[in-house]
C-alpha positions as CSV (number, residue, x, y, z in Angstrom):
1,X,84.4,-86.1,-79.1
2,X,87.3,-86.6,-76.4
3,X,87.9,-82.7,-76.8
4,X,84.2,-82.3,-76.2
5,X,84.5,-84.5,-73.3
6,X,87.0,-82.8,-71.5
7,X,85.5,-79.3,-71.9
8,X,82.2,-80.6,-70.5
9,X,84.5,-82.2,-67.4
10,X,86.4,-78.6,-67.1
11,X,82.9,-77.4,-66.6
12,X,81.6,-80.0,-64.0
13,X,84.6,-79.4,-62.0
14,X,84.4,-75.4,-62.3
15,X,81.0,-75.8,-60.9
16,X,82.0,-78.1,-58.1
17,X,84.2,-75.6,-56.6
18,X,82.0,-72.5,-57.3
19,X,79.9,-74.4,-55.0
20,X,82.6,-75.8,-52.0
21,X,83.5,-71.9,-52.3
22,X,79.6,-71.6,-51.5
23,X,79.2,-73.8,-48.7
24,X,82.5,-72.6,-47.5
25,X,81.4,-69.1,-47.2
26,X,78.0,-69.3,-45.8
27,X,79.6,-71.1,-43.0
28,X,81.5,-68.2,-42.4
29,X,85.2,-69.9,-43.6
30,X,85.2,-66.1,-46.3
31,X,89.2,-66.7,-46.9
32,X,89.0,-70.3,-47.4
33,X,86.0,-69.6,-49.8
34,X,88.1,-66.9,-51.4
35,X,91.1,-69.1,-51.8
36,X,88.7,-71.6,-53.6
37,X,87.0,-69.2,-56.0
38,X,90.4,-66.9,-56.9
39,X,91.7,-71.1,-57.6
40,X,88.4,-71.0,-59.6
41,X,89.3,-67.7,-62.2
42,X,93.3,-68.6,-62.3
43,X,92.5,-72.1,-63.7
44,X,89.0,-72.7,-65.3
45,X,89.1,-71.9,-69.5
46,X,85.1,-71.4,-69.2
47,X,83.5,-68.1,-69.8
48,X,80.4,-68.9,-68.0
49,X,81.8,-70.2,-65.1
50,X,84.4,-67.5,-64.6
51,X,81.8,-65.2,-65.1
52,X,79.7,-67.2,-61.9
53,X,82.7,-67.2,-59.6
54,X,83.7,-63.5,-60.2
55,X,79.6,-63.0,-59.3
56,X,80.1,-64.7,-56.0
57,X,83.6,-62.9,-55.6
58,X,82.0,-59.4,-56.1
59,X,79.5,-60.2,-53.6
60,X,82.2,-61.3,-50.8
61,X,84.1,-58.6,-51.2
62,X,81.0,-56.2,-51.3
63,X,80.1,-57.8,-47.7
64,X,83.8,-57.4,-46.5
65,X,83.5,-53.8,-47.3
66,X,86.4,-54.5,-49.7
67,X,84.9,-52.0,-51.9
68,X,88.0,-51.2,-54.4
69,X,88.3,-55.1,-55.0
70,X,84.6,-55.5,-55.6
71,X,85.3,-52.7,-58.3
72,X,88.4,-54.3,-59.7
73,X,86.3,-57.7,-60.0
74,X,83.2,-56.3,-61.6
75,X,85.6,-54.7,-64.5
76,X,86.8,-58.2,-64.9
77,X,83.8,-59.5,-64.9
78,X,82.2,-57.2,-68.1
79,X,85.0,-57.9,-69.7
80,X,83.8,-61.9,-69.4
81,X,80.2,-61.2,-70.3
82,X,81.2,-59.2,-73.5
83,X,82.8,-62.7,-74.5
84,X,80.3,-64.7,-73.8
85,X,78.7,-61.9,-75.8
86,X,75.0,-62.5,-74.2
87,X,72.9,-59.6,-73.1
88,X,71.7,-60.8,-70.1
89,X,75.9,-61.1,-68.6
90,X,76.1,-57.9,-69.9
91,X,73.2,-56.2,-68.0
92,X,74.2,-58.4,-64.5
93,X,77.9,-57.0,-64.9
94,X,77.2,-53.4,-65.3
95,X,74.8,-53.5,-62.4
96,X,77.7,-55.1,-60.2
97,X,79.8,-52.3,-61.9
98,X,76.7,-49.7,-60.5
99,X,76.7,-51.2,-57.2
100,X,80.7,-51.0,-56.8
101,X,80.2,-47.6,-57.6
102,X,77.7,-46.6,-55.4
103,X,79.5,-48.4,-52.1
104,X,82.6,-46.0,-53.2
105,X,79.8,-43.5,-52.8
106,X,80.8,-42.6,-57.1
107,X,77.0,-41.4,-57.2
108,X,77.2,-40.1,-60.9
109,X,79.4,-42.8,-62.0
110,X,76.3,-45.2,-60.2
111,X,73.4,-43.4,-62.1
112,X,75.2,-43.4,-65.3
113,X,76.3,-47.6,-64.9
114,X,72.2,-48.0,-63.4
115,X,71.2,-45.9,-67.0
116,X,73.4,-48.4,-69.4
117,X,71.6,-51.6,-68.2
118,X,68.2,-50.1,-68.0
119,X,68.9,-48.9,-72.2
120,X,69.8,-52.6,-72.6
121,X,67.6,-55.1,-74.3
122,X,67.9,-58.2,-73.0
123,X,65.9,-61.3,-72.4
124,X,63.4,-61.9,-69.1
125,X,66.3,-62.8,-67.1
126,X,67.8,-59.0,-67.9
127,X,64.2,-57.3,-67.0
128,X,64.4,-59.3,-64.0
129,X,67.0,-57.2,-62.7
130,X,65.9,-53.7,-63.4
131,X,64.4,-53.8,-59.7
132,X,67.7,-53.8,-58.6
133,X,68.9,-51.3,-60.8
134,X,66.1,-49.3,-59.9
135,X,67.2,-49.2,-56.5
136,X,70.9,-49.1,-56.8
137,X,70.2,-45.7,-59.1
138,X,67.8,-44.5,-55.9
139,X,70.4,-44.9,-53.5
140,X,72.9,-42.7,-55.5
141,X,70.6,-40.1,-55.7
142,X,70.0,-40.6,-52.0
143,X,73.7,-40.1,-51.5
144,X,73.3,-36.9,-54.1
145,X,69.9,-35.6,-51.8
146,X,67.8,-35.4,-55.1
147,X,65.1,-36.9,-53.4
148,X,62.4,-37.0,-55.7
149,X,64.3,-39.2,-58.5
150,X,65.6,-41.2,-55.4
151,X,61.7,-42.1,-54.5
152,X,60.9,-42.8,-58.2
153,X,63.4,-45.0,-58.5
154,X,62.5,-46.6,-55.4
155,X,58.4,-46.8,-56.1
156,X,59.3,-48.5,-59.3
157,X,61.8,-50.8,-57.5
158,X,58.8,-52.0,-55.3
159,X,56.7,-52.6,-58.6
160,X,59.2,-54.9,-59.6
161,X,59.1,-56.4,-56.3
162,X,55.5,-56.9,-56.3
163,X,55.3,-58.1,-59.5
164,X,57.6,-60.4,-59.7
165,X,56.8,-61.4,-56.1
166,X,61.0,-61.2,-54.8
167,X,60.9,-60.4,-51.0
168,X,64.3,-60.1,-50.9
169,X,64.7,-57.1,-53.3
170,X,61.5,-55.5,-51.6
171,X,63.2,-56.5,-47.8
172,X,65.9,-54.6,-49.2
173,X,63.3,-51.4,-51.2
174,X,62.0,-51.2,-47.7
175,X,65.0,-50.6,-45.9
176,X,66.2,-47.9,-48.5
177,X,63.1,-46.2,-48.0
178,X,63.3,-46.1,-43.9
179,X,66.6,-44.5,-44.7
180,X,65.1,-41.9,-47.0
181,X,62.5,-41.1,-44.6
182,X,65.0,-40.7,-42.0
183,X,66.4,-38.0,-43.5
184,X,63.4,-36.1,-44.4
185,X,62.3,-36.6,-40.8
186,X,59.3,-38.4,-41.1
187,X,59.7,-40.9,-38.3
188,X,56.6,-42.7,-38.5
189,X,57.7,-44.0,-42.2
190,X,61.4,-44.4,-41.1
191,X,60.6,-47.1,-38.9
192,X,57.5,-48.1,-40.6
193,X,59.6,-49.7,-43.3
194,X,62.2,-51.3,-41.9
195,X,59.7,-53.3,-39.5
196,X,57.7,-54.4,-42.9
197,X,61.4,-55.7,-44.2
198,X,61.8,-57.4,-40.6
199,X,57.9,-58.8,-41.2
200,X,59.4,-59.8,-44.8
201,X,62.5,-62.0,-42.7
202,X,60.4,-63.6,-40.3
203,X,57.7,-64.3,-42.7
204,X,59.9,-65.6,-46.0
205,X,63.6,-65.7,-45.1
206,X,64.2,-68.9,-43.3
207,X,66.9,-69.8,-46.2
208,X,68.2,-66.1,-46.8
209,X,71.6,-64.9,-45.3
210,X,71.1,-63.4,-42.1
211,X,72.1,-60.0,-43.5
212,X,68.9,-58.7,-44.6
213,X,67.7,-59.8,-40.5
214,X,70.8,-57.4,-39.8
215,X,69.5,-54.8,-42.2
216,X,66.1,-54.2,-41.3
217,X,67.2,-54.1,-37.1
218,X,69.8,-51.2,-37.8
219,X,67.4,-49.4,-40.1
220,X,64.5,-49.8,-37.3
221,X,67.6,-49.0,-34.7
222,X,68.0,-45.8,-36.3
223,X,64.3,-45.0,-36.5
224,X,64.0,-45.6,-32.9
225,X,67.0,-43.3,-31.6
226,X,65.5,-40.5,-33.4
227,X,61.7,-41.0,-31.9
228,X,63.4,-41.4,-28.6
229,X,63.1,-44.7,-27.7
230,X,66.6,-45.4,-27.1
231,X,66.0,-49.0,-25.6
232,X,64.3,-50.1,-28.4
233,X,66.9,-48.7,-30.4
234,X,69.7,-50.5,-28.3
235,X,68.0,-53.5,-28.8
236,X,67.7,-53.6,-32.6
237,X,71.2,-52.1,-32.5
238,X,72.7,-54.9,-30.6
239,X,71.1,-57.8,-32.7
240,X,72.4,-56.2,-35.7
241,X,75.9,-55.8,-34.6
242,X,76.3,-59.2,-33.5
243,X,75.0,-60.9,-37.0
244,X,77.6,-57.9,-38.1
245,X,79.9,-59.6,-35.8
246,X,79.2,-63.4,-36.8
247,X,79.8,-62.9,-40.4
248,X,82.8,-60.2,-40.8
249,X,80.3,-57.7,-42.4
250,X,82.9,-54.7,-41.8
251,X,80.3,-52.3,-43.5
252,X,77.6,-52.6,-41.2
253,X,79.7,-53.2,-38.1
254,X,80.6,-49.1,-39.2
255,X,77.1,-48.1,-39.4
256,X,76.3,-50.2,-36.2
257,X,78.9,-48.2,-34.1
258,X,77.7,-44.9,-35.5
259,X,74.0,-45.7,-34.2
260,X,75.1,-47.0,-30.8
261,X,77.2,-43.3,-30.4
262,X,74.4,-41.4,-31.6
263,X,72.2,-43.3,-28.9
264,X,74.6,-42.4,-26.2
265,X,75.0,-38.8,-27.6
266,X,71.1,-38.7,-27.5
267,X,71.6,-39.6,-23.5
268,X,74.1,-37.4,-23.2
269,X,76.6,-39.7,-22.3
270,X,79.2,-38.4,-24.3
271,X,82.8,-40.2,-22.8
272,X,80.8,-43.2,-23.8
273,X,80.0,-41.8,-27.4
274,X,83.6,-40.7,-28.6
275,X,85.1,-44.0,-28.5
276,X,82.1,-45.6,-30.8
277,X,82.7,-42.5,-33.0
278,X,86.1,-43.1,-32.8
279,X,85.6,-46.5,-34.0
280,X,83.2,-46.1,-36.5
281,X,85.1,-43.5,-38.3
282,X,87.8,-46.0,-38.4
283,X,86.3,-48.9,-40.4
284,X,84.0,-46.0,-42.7
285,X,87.9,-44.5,-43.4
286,X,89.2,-48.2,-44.0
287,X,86.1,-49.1,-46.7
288,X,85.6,-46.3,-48.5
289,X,82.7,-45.2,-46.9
290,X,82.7,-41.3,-47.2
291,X,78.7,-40.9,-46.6
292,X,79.1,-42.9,-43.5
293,X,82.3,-40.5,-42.7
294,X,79.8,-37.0,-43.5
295,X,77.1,-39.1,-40.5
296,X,80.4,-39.7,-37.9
297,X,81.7,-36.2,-38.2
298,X,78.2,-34.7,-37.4
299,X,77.7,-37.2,-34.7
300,X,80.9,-35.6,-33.1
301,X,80.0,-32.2,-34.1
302,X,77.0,-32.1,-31.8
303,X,79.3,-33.8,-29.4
304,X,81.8,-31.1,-29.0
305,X,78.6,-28.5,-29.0
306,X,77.2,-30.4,-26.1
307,X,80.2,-29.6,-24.4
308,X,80.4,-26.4,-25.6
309,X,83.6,-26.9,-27.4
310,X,83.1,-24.8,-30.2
311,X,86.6,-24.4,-31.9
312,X,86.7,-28.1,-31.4
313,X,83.2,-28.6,-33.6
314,X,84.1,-26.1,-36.3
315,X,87.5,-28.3,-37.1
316,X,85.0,-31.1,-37.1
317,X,82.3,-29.5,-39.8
318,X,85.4,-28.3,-41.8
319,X,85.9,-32.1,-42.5
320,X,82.4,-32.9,-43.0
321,X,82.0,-30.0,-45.8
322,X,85.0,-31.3,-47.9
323,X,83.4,-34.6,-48.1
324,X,80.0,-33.2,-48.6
325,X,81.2,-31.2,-51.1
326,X,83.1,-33.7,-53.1
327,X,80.0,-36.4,-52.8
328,X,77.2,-33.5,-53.9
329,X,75.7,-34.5,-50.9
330,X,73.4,-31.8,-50.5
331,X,71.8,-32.6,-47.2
332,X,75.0,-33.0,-45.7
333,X,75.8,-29.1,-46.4
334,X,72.6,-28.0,-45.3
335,X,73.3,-29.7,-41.4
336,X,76.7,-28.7,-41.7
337,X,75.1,-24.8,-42.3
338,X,72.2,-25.7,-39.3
339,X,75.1,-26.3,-37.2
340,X,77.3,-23.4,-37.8
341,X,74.4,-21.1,-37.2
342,X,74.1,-22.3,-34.1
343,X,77.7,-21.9,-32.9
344,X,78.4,-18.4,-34.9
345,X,75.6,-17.4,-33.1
346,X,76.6,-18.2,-29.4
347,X,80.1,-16.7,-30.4
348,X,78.2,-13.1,-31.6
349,X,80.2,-13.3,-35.0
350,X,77.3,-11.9,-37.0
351,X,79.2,-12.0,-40.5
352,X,80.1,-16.1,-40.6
353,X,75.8,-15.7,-39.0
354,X,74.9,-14.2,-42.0
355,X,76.8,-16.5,-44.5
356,X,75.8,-19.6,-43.2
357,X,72.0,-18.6,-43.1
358,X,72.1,-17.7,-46.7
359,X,74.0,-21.1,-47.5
360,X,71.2,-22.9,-45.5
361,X,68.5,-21.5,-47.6
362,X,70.5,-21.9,-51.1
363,X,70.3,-25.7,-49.7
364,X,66.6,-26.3,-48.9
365,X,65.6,-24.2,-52.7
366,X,68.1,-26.4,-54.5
367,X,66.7,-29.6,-52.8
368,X,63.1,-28.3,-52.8
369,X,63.2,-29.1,-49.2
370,X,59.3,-27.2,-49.0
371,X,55.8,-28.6,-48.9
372,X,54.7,-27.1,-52.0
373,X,51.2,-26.5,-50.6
374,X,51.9,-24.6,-46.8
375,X,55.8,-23.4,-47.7
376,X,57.2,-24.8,-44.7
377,X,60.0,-26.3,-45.2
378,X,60.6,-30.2,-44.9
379,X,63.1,-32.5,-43.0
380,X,63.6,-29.5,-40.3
381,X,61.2,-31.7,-37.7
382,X,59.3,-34.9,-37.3
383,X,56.5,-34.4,-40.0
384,X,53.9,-37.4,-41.3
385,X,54.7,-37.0,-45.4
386,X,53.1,-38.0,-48.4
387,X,54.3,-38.7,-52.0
388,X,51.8,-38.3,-54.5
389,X,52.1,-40.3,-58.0
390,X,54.7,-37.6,-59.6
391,X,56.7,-38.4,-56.4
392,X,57.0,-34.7,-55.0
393,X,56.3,-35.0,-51.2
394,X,54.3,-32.6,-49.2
395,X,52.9,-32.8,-45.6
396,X,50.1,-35.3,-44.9
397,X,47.8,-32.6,-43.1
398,X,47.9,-30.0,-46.3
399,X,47.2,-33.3,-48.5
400,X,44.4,-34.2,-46.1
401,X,43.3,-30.1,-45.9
402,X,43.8,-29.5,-49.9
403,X,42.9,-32.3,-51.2
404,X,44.7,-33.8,-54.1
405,X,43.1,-32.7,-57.4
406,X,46.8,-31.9,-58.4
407,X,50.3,-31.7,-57.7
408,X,51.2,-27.9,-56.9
409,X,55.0,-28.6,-57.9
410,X,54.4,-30.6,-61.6
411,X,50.8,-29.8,-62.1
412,X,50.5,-33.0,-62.9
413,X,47.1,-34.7,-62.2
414,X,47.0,-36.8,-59.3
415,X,44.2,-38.4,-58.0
416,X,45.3,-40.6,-55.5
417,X,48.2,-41.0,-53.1
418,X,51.5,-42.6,-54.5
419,X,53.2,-46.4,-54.1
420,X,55.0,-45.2,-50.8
C-alpha cells in the first residue's frame, strides 16, 4: 500500500510540473519552461507522464524552429508509447514523428510516418487525430507539388474538422489551403482562406495561442502582395511578425522577412529587399527550413534580374535547383526553368533557351499543371479554380461552360463541385 502510495505521489508531482512548465511557457519564460520539463523526463519513473512532457517538449521545440530536437524527442517519445503499449500513444507519437519530418521538409519520410498512424486501429481518441494526419501528409505533398493528393488530404482534413467541430485544426486546414492556392495562382482562394482562419480566431480563439492569429495574417499577407495590394499586405505582415516577435517563433519570423522582401521587391525597392532576404535566408539556413530557402533564393533571383544582373541570378538559381532537386519539389524546378528562359533569352544563348523550355514543359506534364477541359496550363496566372470531388482542378469558367457531368482527367462521375 505505501509503495502504491508513493507511485500515485510520483505521479501528482510529475503532473504539477508538466503544468508550472505550462504556465511558464505561455508566459513566454520557453527556457525556464524547458528547464522544468527536461527536470520532468530526467527524474519522473512514470510512462504516462514522461510521455506528456516530451508532447509539450516537441511542441516547444517545433515553435522554436528547433527542428532536429523536435525529431530527437519524438523518437523518444515512441519509444515511451510502445511501453505504455496503448494504441492511441502510439498513433500521437508517430504523427509528432510525421510532423518532425515534414518541418525538416523529409516529405517521403512524412507521408510514409502520416501512412503508419492512419493503418493503426486505435480507440476514438486515435481517430480523433487522423485530421491532423491528414493534413500533415497534405503538406508533404505540397512540399513534393503533387497537388492533387495534397487537396485530398486536405478536403478530408476539413471533414474531420467539421465533424468533429475543432476550429483549431480547420484555422490551421484553411491556412494550408491559402498556401496551396497560392501556388497555383488562384488569388481569390489564397486569401479567401486565410481570412476564414482569421474569422475562425476572432470568432472562437479567445483561449488559443496567438500563433494561429499570426498564421492566418502571414497567409492573407502573402495573398495580398501577390494581388497587389501591398498595404494590405504590410499590414497583415507586420501583425504577424510582431506576435512572431513576442513569442520567439524563429520559424515564422523566416517566413515573415521573406514576405516583407517580396513586398518591397514587388515596389521595386530593391536596397530595401536584400537585407530582408538576407535575413530570412539566415534563420530558414539555421532551422532547417530548405522549402523556405528554394522561396528566398527566387525572391533574390528576380532581384538581381530587376537589376539586370544576370550572372549574379544564375549563381542564385544554381542554389535553388540543388535544393529543389533534393526536396522533389517540383514547382520549384519549373520557376527556376521560367526564370532561366527569361535570362538565356535576353543573353541570345539559344541552346541553354532550348533546354530550359523543354525542362519547363517536362515540369507542368509531370505535375498535370493543365485544365483538363481548355489545355491551358495552370498556375502560369491569376486564374479562379475549381476542384471537383476526385480533387483534379480545372478553371472555374470551363466548369461553368462544360458543365460537370464528369471529370475529364479520372472519368470519374461528378456531379457537383468539391469540399474546397
Amino acid at each position: 500500500m505505501r509503495l502504491f502510495n508513493a507511485w500515485e505521489m510520483g505521479q501528482d508531482q510529475t503532473k504539477q510540473q508538466i503544468e508550472k512548465g505550462l504556465r511558464l511557457y505561455q508566459s513566454n519564460q520557453t527556457e525556464k519552461a524547458l528547464r522544468v520539463w527536461m527536470r520532468v523526463l530526467e527524474k519522473s519513473a512514470d510512462p504516462a507522464g514522461r510521455f506528456r512532457v516530451l508532447g509539450c517538449l516537441i511542441t516547444a521545440h517545433a515553435e522554436m524552429g528547433r527542428y532536429k530536437d523536435m525529431l530527437k524527442f519524438a523518437v523518444v517519445q515512441i519509444d515511451t508509447a510502445r511501453e505504455l503499449e496503448d494504441p492511441d500513444f502510439l498513433t500521437e507519437s508517430y504523427l509528432n514523428l510525421a510532423r518532425s519530418n515534414e518541418k525538416l521538409c523529409e516529405f517521403q519520410k512524412t507521408i510514409s510516418y502520416c501512412k503508419t498512424c492512419l493503418n493503426m486501429q486505435g480507440t476514438t481518441v486515435s481517430l480523433q487525430l487522423n485530421g491532423q494526419v491528414s493534413l500533415s501528409m497534405g503538406n508533404a505533398f505540397l512540399g513534393l507539388s503533387i497537388f492533387q493528393k495534397a487537396l485530398e488530404c486536405f478536403e478530408k482534413a476539413l471533414r474531420y474538422a467539421h465533424n468533429n467541430d475543432d476550429k483549431m485544426l480547420e484555422c490551421r486546414v484553411c491556412c494550408s489551403l491559402g498556401n496551396f492556392y497560392a501556388q497555383l495562382k488562384d488569388y481569390e482562394k489564397a486569401l479567401f482562406f486565410p481570412c476564414k482562419a482569421a474569422e475562425l480566431v476572432n470568432d472562437y480563439g479567445k483561449g488559443w495561442s496567438l500563433k494561429y492569429r499570426a498564421m492566418s495574417q502571414y497567409h492573407m499577407a502573402v495573398a495580398y502582395r501577390k494581388l497587389g495590394r501591398l498595404a494590405d499586405a504590410m499590414d497583415c505582415c507586420e501583425e504577424s511578425m510582431k506576435i512572431a516577435l513576442q513569442h520567439g517563433d524563429r520559424p515564422l519570423q523566416a517566413l515573415c522577412l521573406l514576405c516583407f522582401a517580396d513586398i518591397h521587391r514587388s515596389r521595386k525597392d530593391i536596397q530595401t529587399a536584400f537585407p530582408r532576404y538576407d535575413s530570412s535566408l539566415s534563420i530558414m539556413t539555421e532551422i532547417g527550413n530548405r522549402l523556405g530557402l528554394i522561396q528566398v533564393l527566387l525572391g533574390v533571383t528576380k532581384c538581381w534580374m530587376i537589376q539586370k544582373e544576370l550572372d549574379k541570378a544564375l549563381e542564385s538559381i544554381e542554389k535553388a535547383q540543388e535544393l529543389a532537386e533534393g526536396l522533389g519539389n517540383k514547382l520549384g524546378l519549373l520557376k527556376l526553368h521560367c526564370l532561366c528562359e527569361t535570362i538565356y533569352r535576353t543573353k541570345g544563348q539559344q541552346r541553354e533557351l532550348r533546354d530550359h523550355v523543354v525542362k519547363f514543359h517536362e515540369c507542368v506534364e509531370e505535375m498535370e499543371l493543365y485544365c483538363g477541359m481548355c489545355g491551358e496550363s495552370i498556375g502560369e496566372k491569376n486564374n479562379q479554380l475549381q476542384a471537383l470531388p476526385c480533387s483534379h482542378f480545372f478553371h472555374l469558367k470551363c466548369l461553368q461552360t462544360n458543365g460537370t457531368r464528369g471529370c475529364p482527367n479520372c472519368r470519374r462521375l461528378s456531379v457537383k463541385p468539391g469540399y474546397v
